[in-house]
Each structure stands twice: as structure tokens, then as C-alpha cells.
C-alpha positions in Angstrom: -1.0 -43.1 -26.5 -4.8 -43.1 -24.9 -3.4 -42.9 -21.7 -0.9 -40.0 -22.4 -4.2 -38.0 -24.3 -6.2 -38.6 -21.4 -3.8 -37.5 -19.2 -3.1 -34.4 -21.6 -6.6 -33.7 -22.0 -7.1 -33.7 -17.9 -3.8 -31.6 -17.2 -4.9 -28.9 -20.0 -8.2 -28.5 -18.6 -7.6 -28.9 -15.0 -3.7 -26.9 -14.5 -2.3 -25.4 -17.2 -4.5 -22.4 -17.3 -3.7 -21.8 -13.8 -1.4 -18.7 -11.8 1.9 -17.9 -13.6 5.0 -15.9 -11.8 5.5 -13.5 -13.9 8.1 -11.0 -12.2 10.5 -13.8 -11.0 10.3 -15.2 -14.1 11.3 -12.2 -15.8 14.4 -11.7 -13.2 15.2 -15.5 -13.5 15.1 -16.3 -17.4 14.6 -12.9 -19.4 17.9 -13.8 -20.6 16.8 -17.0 -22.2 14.6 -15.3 -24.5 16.7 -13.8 -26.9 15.0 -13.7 -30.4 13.0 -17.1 -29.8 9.8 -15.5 -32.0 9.6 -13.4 -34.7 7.0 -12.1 -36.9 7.9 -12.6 -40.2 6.4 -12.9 -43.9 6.3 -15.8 -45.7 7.5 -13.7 -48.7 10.5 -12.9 -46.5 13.6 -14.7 -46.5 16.2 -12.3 -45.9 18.7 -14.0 -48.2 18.8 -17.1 -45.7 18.9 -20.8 -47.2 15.0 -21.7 -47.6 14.2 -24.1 -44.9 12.3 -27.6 -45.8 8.3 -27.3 -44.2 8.3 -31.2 -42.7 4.6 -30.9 -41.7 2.0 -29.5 -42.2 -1.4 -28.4 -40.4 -3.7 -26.5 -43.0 -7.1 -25.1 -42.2 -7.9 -23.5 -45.7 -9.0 -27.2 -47.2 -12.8 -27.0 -45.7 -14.5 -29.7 -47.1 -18.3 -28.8 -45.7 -19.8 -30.4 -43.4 -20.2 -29.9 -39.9 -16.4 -28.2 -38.8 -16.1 -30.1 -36.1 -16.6 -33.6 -37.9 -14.3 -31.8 -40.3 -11.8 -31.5 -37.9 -12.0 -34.4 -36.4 -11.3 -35.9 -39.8 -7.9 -33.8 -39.6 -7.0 -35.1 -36.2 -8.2 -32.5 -34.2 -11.0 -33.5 -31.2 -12.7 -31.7 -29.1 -12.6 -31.4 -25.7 -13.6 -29.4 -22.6 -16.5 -26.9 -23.6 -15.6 -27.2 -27.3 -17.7 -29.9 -27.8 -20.4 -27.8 -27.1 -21.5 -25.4 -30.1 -23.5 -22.7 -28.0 -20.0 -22.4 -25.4 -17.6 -22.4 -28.2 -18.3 -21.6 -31.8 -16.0 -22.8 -34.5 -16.9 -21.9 -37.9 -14.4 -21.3 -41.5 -14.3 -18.1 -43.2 -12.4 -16.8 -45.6 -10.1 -19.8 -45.2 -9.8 -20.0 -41.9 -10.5 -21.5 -38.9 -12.9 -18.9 -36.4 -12.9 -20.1 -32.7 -15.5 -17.7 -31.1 -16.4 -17.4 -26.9 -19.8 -15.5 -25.8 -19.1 -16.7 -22.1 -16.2 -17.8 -19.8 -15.0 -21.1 -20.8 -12.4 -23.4 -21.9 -11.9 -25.2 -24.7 -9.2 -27.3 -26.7 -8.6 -29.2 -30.0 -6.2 -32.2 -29.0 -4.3 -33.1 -32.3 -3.5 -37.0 -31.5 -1.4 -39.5 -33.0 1.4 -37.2 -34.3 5.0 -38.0 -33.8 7.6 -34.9 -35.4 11.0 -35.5 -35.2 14.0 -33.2 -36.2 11.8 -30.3 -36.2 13.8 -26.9 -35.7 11.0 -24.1 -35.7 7.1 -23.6 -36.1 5.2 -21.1 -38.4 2.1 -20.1 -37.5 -0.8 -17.5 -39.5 -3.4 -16.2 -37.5 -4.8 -13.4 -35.3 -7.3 -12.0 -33.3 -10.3 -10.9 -33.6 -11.2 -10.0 -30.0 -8.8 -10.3 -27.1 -9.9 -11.7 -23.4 -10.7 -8.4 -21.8 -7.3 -7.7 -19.0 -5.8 -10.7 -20.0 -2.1 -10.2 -19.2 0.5 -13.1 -18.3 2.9 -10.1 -15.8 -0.9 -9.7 -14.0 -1.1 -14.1 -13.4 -4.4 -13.4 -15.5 -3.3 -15.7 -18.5 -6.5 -16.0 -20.2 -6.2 -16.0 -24.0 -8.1 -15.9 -27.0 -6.0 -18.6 -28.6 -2.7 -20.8 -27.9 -0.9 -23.7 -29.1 0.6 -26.4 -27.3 3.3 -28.3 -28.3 4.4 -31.6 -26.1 8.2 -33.4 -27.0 8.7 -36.5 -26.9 7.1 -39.3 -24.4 9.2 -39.0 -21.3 7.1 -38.2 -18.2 8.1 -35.2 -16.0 7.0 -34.5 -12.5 3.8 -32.0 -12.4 5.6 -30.9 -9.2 1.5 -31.5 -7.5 1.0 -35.2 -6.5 -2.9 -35.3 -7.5 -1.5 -33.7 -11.3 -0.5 -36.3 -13.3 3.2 -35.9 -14.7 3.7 -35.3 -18.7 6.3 -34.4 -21.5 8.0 -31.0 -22.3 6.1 -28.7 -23.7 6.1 -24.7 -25.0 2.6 -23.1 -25.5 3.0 -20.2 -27.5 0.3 -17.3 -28.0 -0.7 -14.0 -29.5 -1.1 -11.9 -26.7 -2.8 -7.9 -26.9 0.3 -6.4 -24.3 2.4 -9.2 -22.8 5.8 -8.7 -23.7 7.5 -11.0 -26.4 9.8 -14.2 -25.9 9.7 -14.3 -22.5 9.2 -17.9 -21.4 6.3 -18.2 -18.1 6.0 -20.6 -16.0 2.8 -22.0 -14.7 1.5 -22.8 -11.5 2.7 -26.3 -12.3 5.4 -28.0 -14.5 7.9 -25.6 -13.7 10.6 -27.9 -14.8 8.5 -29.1 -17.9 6.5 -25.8 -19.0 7.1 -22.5 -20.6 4.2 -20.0 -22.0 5.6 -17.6 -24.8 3.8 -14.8 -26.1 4.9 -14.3 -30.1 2.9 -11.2 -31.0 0.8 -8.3 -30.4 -0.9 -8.1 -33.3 -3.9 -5.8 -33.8 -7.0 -7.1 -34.0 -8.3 -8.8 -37.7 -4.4 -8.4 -38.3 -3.3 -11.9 -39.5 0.3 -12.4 -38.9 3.0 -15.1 -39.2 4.7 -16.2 -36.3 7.8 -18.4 -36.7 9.3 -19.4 -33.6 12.6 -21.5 -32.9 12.0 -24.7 -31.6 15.3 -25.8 -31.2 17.0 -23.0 -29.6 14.1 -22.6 -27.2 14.0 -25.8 -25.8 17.8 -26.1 -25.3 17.7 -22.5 -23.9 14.6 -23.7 -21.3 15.4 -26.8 -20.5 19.1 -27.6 -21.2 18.7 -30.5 -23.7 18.2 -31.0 -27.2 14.4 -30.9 -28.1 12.7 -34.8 -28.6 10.3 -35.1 -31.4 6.7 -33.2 -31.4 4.5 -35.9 -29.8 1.1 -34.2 -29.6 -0.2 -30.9 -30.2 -3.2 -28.7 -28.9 -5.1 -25.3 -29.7 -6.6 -23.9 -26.6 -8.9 -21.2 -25.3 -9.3 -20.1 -22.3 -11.5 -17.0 -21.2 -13.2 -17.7 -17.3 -11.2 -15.4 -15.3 -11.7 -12.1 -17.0 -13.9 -9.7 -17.2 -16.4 -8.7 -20.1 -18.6 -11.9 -20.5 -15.2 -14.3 -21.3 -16.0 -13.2 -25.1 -13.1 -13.6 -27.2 -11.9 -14.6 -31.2 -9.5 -15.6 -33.0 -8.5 -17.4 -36.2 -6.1 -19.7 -37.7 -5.0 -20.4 -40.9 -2.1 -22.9 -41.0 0.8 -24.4 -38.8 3.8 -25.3 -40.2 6.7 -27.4 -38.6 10.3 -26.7 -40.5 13.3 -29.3 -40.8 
């Protein structure tokens, strides 16, 4: 498991934030993307059987302290310039977890030691506060104020780059001010492994609720049933665009359903 974080924690930092094709991908795979994200309510069920929450991530539960003791004391670690307060701030406010930039930089919370099987889809609250100024996946500028990564299971795949070291699945999903829902980027790497999903275009200090089939995505990407969840990781990224790299956003709570 050390050596699969470190390796996470190195790819994240060093490729995943890099170019994406944008207008291929939209000519090869728009069809994949069906109805992979919604925004929904939690109130909303829309007569449909109730589905069982398996895990849960909740930010609400600040305990004082420092936050990021706090949340390392939930799992969460940081890494790249969040470990530095004046970079990245992280503070809790009305329930909720604030991830603030003033500058260009990047930043994650690696969530370690988690194995999730027989998940089917992931709720997230949250919204933005400030959006990465021309940030825009169909532009290769993929900057964003917030994203989450989720990794399956602990098979290996090639980064497709022999100095990148290879790693699991994974979908990285994000709230995004015009890219253009459900369709699944690719990277400048892991094109066999990797797909960046936009869930919402939310207006700013709007919280929303983004649930987003797990299941049906990653058969739809990569032609197999999905392993279980076996890491997890909040990124931001703001050093290629313009306006000083300031950015916000918030999160409430994740939520993986049976």
C-alpha cells in the first residue's frame, strides 16, 4: 500500500494535470457518456427503490483543532503544495470543507488505506466558490478549482510513458464553470486507465449534489466490471491559468452507494 500511495501521490502531481484531447475524444467516446452524472437532491428519489449509502466521507464533524491534523485524523494527508498553509488554505465553515488558492499551485488530499467494494455510484455536495480563470477541458487547459479521484482496485496499468509509473483505473470527476457534462477526457497519459468527467456547472456559492454511476461508467470506459474503490484523492490544480491561479471551492460530504 506505501508503494502504490507513493506512486499515486508522484503520478497526481507530476501527469495527471497534464494536456487532454478534447475534440477526439468527443468524436471517439461522446457516446459513452450517456447520463453517467446527474445533479440531483437528496430529497429526490423519483419513486426509485432507496439505495443503501456503504461509505461514507463527512466533512461537517469538525472537531477544532488545526484542519489539517483534523483531516489527517480522517484519513486525508496532504500532499504537494497543500501542506503549505500560505499556498493552499483549508479552513471549515458553515460545515464544510473551504480549499482556497491565492497563487498557481497544486494540491491534493490522498485518502489512504480504503478498500470499497460493490460500490455502484458516488454522491457528492459541494461547489464553487471561485473557478480557475479559462479553465476549460475542450481548450487542454484542465485546471480546476476542485476534483476527486477515484482509483479501482490494485491491478497496475501501463502509464503509456516509461519514466511514469503505471497505476489502477481510475475516473476523476469535477465541477467545471463551461465544460460540457459526462463526457469522459482523456489525459496526456493513462489513456487506457483514465477518464476526467465534468458533473456540473454549478454557479458559484451554489452547493449541489452530484451523483454519478460508478458502475455503468466504468463498464462503459473500460469494458469490465468496476474492481473495488482502492484509494481516493481531492485535488486542485490552478498553475496554468490566468488571474493569479486563485480559486475556491467547498465540500461537504461524499457518499459511496451499494
Amino acid at each position: 500500500m506505501k508503494s502504490f500511495i507513493a506512486s499515486l501521490i508522484f503520478i497526481v502531481i507530476f501527469v495527471l494535470s497534464g494536456n487532454v484531447s478534447s475534440e477526439e475524444n468527443k468524436q471517439a467516446e461522446s457516446h459513452e457518456s450517456s447520463q453517467d452524472a446527474k445533479d440531483n437532491s437528496l430529497e429526490k428519489q423519483d419513486n426509485e427503490k432507496v439505495q443503501k449509502v456503504k461509505y461514507v466521507i463527512d466533512f461537517s464533524n469538525y472537531s477544532g483543532g488545526t484542519v489539517r491534523k483534523w483531516l489527517e485524523s480522517k484519513g486525508f494527508y496532504c500532499e504537494g503544495a497543500a501542506k503549505y498553509h500560505p499556498e493552499i488554505e483549508l479552513s471549515i465553515q458553515k460545515g464544510m470543507l473551504f480549499i482556497k488558492t491565492k497563487q498557481p499551485v497544486r494540491g491534493f488530499l490522498v485518502f489512504k488505506d480504503v478498500i470499497i467494494p460493490k460500490v455502484s455510484k458516488v454522491r457528492i455536495e459541494w461547489g464553487i466558490s471561485k473557478y480557475p480563470n479559462d479553465a476549460n477541458f475542450e481548450s487542454g487547459n484542465r485546471n480546476q478549482a476542485l476534483g476527486l479521484y477515484i482509483f479501482f482496485g490494485p491491478e497496475k496499468l501501463s502509464s503509456g510513458y516509461f519514466m511514469i509509473p503505471d497505476l489502477p483505473y481510475f475516473i476523476s470527476l469535477f465541477l467545471g464553470e463551461a465544460d460540457e457534462i459526462n463526457i469522459p477526457y482523456k489525459g496526456k497519459y493513462f489513456h487506457d486507465s483514465g477518464r476526467f468527467v465534468c458533473v456540473g456547472n454549478p454557479e458559484l456559492n451554489e452547493t449541489v449534489i452530484s451523483e454519478f454511476d460508478l458502475t455503468s461508467a466504468f463498464q462503459t470506459y473500460y469494458k469490465e466490471e468496476a474492481p473495488a474503490i482502492s484509494a481516493l484523492c481531492l485535488e486542485v490544480d490552478t498553475t496554468t491559468t490566468e488571474g493569479g491561479g486563485k480559486a475556491e471551492a467547498y465540500i461537504k460530504r461524499i457518499e459511496f452507494l451499494e
